[in-house]
N, C-alpha and C positions, 0 to 999 in steps of 0.2 A: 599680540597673541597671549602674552600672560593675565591681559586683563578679561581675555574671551575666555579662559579656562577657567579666571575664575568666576564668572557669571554662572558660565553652566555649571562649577561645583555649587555656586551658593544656590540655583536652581533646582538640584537634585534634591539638595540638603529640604527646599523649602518642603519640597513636595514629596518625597519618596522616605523623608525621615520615620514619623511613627505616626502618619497623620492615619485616617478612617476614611477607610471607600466607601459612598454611598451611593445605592442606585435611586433611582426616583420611587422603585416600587416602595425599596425597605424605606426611604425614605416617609413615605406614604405612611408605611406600616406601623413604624416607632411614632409618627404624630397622632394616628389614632390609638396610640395605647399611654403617650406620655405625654403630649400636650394641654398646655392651659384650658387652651380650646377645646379641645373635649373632650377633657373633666368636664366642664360647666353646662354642654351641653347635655350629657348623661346623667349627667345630677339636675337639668330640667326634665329628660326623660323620666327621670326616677320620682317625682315629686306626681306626675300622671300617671304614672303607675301603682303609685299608695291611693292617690285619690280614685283610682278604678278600682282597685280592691276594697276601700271603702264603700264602692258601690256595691260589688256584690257580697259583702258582709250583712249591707244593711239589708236585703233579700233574705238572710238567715235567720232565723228565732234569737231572738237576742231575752239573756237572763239578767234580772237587775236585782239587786239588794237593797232596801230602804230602810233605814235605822234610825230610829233617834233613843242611844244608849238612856240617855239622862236627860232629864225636862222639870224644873225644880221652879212654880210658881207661886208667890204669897202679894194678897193684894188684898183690896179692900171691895164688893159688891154689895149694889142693894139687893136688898130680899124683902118679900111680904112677911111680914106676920099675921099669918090669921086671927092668933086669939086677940090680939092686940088691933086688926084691921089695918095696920098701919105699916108704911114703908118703911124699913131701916137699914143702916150700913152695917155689914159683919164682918170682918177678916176673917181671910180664908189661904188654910194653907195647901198643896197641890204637889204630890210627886208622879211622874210618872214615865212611862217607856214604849217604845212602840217598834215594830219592825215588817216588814214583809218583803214578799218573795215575789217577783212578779217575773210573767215570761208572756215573750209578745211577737207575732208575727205579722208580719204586712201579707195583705191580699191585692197585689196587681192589678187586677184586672179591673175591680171597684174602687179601688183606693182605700180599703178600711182596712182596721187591722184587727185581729184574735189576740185576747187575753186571757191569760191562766194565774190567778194568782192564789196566796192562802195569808195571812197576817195574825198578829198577836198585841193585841195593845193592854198596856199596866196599868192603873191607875190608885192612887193611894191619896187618901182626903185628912186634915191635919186639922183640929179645932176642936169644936163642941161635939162634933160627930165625926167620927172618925171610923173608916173600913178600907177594906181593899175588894176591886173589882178588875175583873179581865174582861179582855172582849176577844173573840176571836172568830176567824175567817177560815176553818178549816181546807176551803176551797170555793172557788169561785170565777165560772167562767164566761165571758162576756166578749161581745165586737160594739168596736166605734166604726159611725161610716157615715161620712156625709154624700146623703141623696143626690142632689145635685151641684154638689160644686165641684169644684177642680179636681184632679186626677194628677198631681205631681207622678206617681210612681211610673204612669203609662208612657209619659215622654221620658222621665229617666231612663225604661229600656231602650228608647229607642235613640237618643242623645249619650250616653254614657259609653256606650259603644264604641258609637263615632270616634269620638273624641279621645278614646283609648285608642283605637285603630290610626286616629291622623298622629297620634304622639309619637306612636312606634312610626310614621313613615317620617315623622319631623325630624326624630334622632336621625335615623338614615340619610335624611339631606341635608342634614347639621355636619356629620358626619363625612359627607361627601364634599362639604363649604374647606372642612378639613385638609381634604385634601386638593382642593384649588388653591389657597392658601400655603399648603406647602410646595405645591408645583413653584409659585411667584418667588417664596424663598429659595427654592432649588435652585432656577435658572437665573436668580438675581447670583447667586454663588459661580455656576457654572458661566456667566458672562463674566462674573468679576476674575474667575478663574484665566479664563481664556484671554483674556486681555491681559493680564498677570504674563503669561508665556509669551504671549507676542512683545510683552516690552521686554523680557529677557532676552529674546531673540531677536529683536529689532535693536538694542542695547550693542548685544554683541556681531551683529549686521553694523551698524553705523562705526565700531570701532574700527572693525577690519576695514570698512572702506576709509576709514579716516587716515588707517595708518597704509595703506595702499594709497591713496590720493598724496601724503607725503612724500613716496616714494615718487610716483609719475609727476610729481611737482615740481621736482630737484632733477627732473629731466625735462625740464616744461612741457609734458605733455597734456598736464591740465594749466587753467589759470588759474591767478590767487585766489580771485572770486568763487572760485567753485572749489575750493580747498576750504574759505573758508565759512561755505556754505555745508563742508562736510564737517568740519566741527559744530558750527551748529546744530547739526541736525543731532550729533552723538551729544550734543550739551540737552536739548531736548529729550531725546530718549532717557538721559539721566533722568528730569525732570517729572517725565513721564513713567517710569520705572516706580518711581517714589513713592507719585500716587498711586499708582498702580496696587502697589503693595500696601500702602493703609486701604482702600476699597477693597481689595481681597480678606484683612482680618475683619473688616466691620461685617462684609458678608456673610465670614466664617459665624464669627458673635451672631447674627440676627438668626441662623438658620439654628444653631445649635440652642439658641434663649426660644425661640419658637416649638421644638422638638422634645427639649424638656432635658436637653443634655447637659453637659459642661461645657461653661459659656464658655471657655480656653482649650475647648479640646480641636484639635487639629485634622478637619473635613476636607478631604476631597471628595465632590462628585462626580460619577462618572454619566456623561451622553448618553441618554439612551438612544440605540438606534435607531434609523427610518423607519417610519412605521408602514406596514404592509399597506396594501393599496386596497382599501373596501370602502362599498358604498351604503349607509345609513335608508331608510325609504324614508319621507319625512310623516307617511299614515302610516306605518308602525310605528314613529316614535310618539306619535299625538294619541296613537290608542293607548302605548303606556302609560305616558302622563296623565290621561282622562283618568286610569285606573288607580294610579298612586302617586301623583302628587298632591302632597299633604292640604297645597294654598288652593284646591279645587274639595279636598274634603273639611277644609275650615270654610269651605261657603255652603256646603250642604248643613254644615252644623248650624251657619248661621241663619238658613232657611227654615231651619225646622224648631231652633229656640224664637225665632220670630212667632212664629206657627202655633208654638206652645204660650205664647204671652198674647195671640190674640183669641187661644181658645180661654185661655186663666179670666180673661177680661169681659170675653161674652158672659162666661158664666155667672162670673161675680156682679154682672150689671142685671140679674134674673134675682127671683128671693132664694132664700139659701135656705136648708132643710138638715138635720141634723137628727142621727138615730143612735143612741146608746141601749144597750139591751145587755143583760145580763142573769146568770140563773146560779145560784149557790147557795152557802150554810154560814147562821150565825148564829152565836151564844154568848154571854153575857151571866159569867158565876163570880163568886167572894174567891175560889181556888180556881188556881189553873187546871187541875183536872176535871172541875165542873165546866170548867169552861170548854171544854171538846166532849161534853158531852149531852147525847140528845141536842143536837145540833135543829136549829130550825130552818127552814126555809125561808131564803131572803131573794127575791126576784126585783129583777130594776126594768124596767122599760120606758124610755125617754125620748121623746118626737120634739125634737125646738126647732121653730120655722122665723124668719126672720123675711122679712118683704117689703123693701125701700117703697115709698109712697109718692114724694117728693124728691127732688134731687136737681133740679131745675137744668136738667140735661149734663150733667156731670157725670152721669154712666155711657151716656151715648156721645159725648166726645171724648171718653176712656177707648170705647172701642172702636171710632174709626179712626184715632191716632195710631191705635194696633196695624190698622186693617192698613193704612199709610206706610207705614214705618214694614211692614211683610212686601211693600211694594218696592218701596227702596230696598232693603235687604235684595230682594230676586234679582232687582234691576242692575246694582252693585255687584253683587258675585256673578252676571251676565257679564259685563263688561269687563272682569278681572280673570275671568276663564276666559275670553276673546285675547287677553291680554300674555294670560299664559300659554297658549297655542300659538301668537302669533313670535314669542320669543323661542319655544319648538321652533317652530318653523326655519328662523333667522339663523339659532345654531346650527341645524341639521345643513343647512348650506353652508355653514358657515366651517363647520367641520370638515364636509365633504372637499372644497377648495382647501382648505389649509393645509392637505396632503402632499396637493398639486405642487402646493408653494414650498414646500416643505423640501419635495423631491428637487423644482427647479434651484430652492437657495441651495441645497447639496448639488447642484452640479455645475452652479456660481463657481463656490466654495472650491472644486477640484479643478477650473478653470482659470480663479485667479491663480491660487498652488502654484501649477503651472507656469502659468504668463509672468509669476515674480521670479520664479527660480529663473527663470529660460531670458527674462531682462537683467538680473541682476549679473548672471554668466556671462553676457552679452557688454555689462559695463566693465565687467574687471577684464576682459581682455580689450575693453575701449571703443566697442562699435555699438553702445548706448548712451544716452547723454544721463545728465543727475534730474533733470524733469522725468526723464521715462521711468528711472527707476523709483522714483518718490512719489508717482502717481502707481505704477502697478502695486509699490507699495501700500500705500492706502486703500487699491482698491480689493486685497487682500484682508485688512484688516476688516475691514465693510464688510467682505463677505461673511468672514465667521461670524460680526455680530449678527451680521441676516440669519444666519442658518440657525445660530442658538436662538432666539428673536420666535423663528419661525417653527422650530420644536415648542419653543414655550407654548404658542398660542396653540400647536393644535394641540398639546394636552390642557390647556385652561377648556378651551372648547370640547375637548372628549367628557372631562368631570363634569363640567356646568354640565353636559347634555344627561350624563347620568344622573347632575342632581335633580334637573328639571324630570327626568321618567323616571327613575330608582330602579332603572333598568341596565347591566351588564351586559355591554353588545359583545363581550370577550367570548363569555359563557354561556350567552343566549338564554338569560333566565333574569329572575327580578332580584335585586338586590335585597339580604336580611340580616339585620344583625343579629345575633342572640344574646 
C-alpha cells in the first residue's frame, strides 16, 4: 500500500504541479501566432504582397531625376583645317554638366507610355577657343508606342491579380497545413499522456494484486506460478512506467519547440470532446474548393502566362513597328538666362519598322512550340483539378465516417472501463483467473489508444478539408486572414 500511495503522489506531483492546460483550439491558436512554420509562411505571403504593390505602383506616374553633376574630358581629335586644307590632331579640353527631370506614365490599353520632361545641359570648352554654352529643354512632351508588338501591360492586369488573389488563399492554406501539424503534435502529447496514466495505474494495479497474490499464497489459494506471474507483470509495469515517462517529456519537447514556447515548459493537454454529429455535402465542398483553392487558381495563372507567351511569340514572328513622337522647346545661349529664352520649337516624330525576311522557319517553330506548350499547360491543370476534387471527395467521406468511428471507439472505451473494473473486482475476491484480468486489461488500454487515435484523425481530416476549400463548416463562411 505504501508503494501505491506513493505512485499516485508522484502522479499528482507529475501532472497537477505547475504544468499548462492546453486545448487543441488555443493550441491551434499560439502555433498560428508563434510558430516556425508560420513565420515562413507569412513572410512568403509578404514577399507577394510587395511584389503586387510593385505592380500597382508601376500603373502610377512615376518621377525620375537624371544628373550627371560633373563630366571632365581632355583628349586628343582630328579636325580640318581649312586654311591649311589638311587634317590635323588638336587637344581639347571639355567641362561639363547635365540634368533632367522626367515624368512618365504607362498607357494600358496600347502598351505605350507619356512623357513629360524639361532638362538643362552645361557645357564649357578649354584650349585655343574657349566659351561656355547651355542647352536647355524648358519642356517637352512626347509618347513611345510600339504599333504592333507585344502588349506586356495588358496581361499584367490580368495575371498580377491572380497571382495576388492565389497568395492570400496560399497563406490561408499554409496556415491551415499549420494547424494539421499541430493537431499530430497535440494528439502525439495526448497519447503519450494517456499511456503515461495507464502505467501509473497499471503500476499500482499490478502492485496491490502482487501484494494480495502473496497474501492468497501463503494460504495456497493461488499457485507459485501465478504469484510469480504477478511479479512479473508488476516488474514490467515498472519497465513500462519508465518508458512511459521518457515518451511523455519528448512529446512535451516536440510540442512545446513546434509552438514556439519553452522547450522545458510543463504541457498538459486537454481531450477535446466528441464531436457533434453533422454531415459535410461533398457538392458544397467541391464548389468551395473550385472557388478558393489556391492549386486550381495556380493553374488558371498558368493558363493564362501560357496565353500570354503564345500571343508575345505570334507577334514577334510578324515585322515590328515602332512610333516616337514628341512636341516641345529648345535653346542653346553662352548664359543660362539666354538659355530659357525665346525658346524654339523642337518637334520629333519617328516611325522605325523592322520586317524579318529570312529566318528559315525560326519564327514559325517559335510559335507552335507556344501553341504546344498552351496545350500541355490546359491539359496539366485538367488533370490536377480532376486530382484535387477527387481528394474533396475522399476527405468529405472520409470525415463524414470518422465521426461514426469516433463515437463507436468512445463507447469501446466505456465498455472496456467497465469490463476491467467489474474483472479485476471479480479476481481479488477469486472468481477470475490472471488470463481474464491481463486480457481485459489490455483490452482497456487498446481502447484509449483507439479513441485518442480516432479524435486525431477526425480533426487531421476536419483541417485538411478546410485546407483543401478555405472553407469554415463551424461558421458557415470562407476562411480570411487579415
Amino acid at each position: 500500500m505504501k508503494n501505491k500511495l506513493l505512485l499516485l503522489l508522484l502522479a499528482l506531483v507529475a501532472f497537477a504541479g505547475h504544468s499548462q492546460t492546453l486545448s487543441l483550439q488555443r493550441a491551434i491558436e499560439i502555433a498560428n501566432d508563434s510558430s516556425l512554420q508560420a513565420f515562413r509562411v507569412k513572410n512568403m505571403y509578404l514577399s507577394s504582397y510587395w511584389q503586387f504593390r510593385t505592380f500597382k505602383a508601376a500603373r502610377l506616374p512615376s518621377l525620375s531625376l537624371n544628373m550627371t553633376p560633373v563630366s571632365y574630358n581632355r583628349y586628343i581629335r582630328q579636325r580640318y583645317d581649312s586654311q591649311e586644307n589638311i587634317d590635323v590632331y588638336r587637344a581639347q579640353q571639355m567641362f561639363g554638366a547635365s540634368g533632367s527631370l522626367n515624368i512618365s506614365q504607362n498607357f494600358d490599353p496600347l502598351g505605350g507610355t507619356f512623357y513629360l520632361e524639361t532638362g538643362l545641359e552645361y557645357m564649357r570648352n578649354f584650349g585655343e577657343i574657349t566659351g561656355n554654352q547651355f542647352s536647355s529643354i524648358p519642356i517637352r512632351l512626347g509618347y513611345r508606342q510600339n504599333l504592333i508588338g507585344y502588349n506586356p501591360f495588358k496581361w499584367d492586369r490580368k495575371i498580377e491579380p491572380l497571382k495576388f488573389e492565389k497568395a492570400k488563399k496560399e497563406l490561408i492554406q499554409n496556415m491551415e497545413g499549420v494547424a494539421e501539424s499541430t493537431v499530430n503534435y497535440y494528439f502525439a502529447l495526448a497519447l503519450a499522456q494517456q499511456e503515461y496514466k495507464l502505467a501509473v495505474d497499471n503500476l499500482a494495479s499490478c502492485d496491490t494484486l502482487y501484494t494480495l497474490g502473496e497474501r492468497r499464497f501463503k494460504i495456497q489459494a493461488i499457485s507459485e506460478a501465478d504469484l510469480l506471474t504477478l511479479k512479473l507483470d508488476r516488474v514490467n509495469a515498472q519497465n513500462t512506467l519508465a518508458n512511459a515517462r521518457i515518451a511523455l517529456k519528448r512529446a512535451k519537447f516536440s510540442l512545446a519547440s513546434y509552438l514556439g514556447m519553452d522547450q522545458n515548459s510543463d504541457i498538459e493537454v486537454r481531450l477535446p470532446s466528441a464531436p457533434m454529429s453533422r454531415v459535410i455535402e461533398t457538392d458544397f465542398a467541391l464548389t468551395q474548393a473550385r472557388a478558393n483553392n489556391p492549386d486550381l487558381l495556380q493553374h488558371r495563372q498558368n493558363i493564362l502566362e501560357a496565353r500570354r507567351e503564345l500571343s508575345r511569340t505570334k507577334i514577334e514572328s510578324r515585322f515590328n513597328a515602332n512610333l516616337n513622337a514628341s512636341i516641345g522647346f529648345n535653346q542653346v545661349a553662352p548664359t543660362l538666362r539666354n538659355a530659357y529664352s525665346h525658346p524654339l520649337r523642337q518637334d520629333l516624330v519617328a516611325l522605325s519598322v523592322s520586317i524579318p525576311l529570312v529566318d528559315w522557319g525560326v519564327r514559325k517553330g517559335k510559335v507552335n512550340m507556344a501553341k504546344n506548350n498552351l496545350n500541355i499547360v490546359e491539359l496539366s491543370a485538367r488533370q490536377q483539378e480532376l486530382a484535387v476534387e477527387e481528394e474533396v471527395v475522399m476527405t468529405v467521406s472520409d470525415f463524414n465516417i470518422q465521426q461514426q468511428l469516433v463515437a463507436s471507439a468512445l463507447e469501446a472505451l466505456d465498455l472496456a472501463d467497465m469490463a476491467y473494473e467489474r474483472t479485476k473486482q471479480r479476481f481479488i475476491i477469486g472468481k477470475a483467473d490472471l488470463n481474464s484480468l491481463t486480457l481485459s486489461q489490455s483490452r482497456q488500454q487498446s481502447a484509449n489508444s483507439n479513441y485518442i487515435r480516432a479524435l486525431q484523425n477526425y480533426w487531421l481530416s476536419y483541417y485538411k478539408l478546410r485546407k483543401l476549400t478555405l472553407y469554415d463548416f463551424d461558421y458557415n463562411r470562407e476562411i480570411e486572414i487579415e
